[in-house]
ZAMIVEX-356153 format. One line per field, with one value per residue (C-alpha): residue in three letters; residue number from 1; x, y, z. Coordinates in nm, 2 decimals, padded with zeros to 4 digits. Each point is the difference from the previous one (the first is absolute). Layout:
! ZAMIVEX-356153
residu [ala;...]
num [NUM;...]
x [X;...]
y [Y;...]
z [Z;...]
This chain:
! ZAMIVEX-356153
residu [unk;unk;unk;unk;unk;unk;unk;unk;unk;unk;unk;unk;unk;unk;unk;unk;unk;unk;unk;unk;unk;unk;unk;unk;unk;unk;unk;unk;unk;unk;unk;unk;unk;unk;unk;unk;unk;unk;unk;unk;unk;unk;unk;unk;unk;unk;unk;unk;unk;unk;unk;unk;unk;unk;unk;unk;unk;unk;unk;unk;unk;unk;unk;unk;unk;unk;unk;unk;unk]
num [1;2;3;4;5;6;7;8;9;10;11;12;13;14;15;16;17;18;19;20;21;22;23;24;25;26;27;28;29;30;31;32;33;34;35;36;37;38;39;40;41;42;43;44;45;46;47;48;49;50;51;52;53;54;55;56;57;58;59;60;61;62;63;64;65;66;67;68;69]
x [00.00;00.31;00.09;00.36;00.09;-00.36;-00.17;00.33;00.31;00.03;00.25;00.05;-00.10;00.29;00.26;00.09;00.23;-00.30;-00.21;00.28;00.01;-00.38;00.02;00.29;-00.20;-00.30;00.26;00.09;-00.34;-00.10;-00.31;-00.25;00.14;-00.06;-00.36;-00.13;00.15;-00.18;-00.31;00.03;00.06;-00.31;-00.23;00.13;-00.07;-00.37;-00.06;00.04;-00.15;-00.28;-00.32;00.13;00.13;-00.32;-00.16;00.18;-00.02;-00.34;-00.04;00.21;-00.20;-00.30;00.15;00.12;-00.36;-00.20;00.20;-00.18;00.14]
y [00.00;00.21;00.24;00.00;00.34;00.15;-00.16;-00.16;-00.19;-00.38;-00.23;-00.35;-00.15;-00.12;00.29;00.18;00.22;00.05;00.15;00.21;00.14;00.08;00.14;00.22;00.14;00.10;00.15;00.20;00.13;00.31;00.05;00.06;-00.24;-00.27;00.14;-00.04;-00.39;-00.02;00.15;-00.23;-00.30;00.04;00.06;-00.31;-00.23;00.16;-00.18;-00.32;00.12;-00.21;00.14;-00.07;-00.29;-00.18;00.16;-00.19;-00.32;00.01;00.08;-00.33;-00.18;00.07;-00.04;-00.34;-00.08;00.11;-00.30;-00.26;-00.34]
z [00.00;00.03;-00.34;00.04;00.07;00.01;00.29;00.14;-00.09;-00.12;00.16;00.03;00.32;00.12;-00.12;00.26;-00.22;-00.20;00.31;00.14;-00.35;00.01;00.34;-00.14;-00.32;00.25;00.24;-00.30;-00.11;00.08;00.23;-00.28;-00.23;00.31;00.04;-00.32;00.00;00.33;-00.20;-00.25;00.17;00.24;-00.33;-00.16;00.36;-00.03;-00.33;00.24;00.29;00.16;-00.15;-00.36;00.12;00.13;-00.31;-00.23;00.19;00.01;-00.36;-00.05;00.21;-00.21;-00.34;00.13;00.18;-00.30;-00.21;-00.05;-00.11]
């Protein structure tokens, strides 16, 4: 769900070099520039918030329901 360098930065799980390198490019950004990825991070997690969430499952649900075989 990350955008690599929009709404975060990508590493491998187990690359510690990797997250210290992260940690140093959002130590580098400027307050704003850090606000508006925080901006645009939270407005990507809505799209999976729970609301659309249980929405969609339940429009599954009745897709899969409505099958008959």
């Amino acid at each position: 769900y990350v955008v690599n360098g929009e709404t975060g930065f990508l590493c491998k799980p187990f690359d510690a070099d990797g997250f210290a390198s992260a940690i140093s490019k959002l130590e580098s950004m400027d307050t704003k520039q850090r606000n508006e990825m925080s901006r645009k991070c939270i407005y990507m997690a809505d799209e999976f918030g729970m609301e659309i969430s249980h929405k969609e499952r339940l429009d599954i649900y009745k897709t899969v329901l409505s099958i008959k075989s």
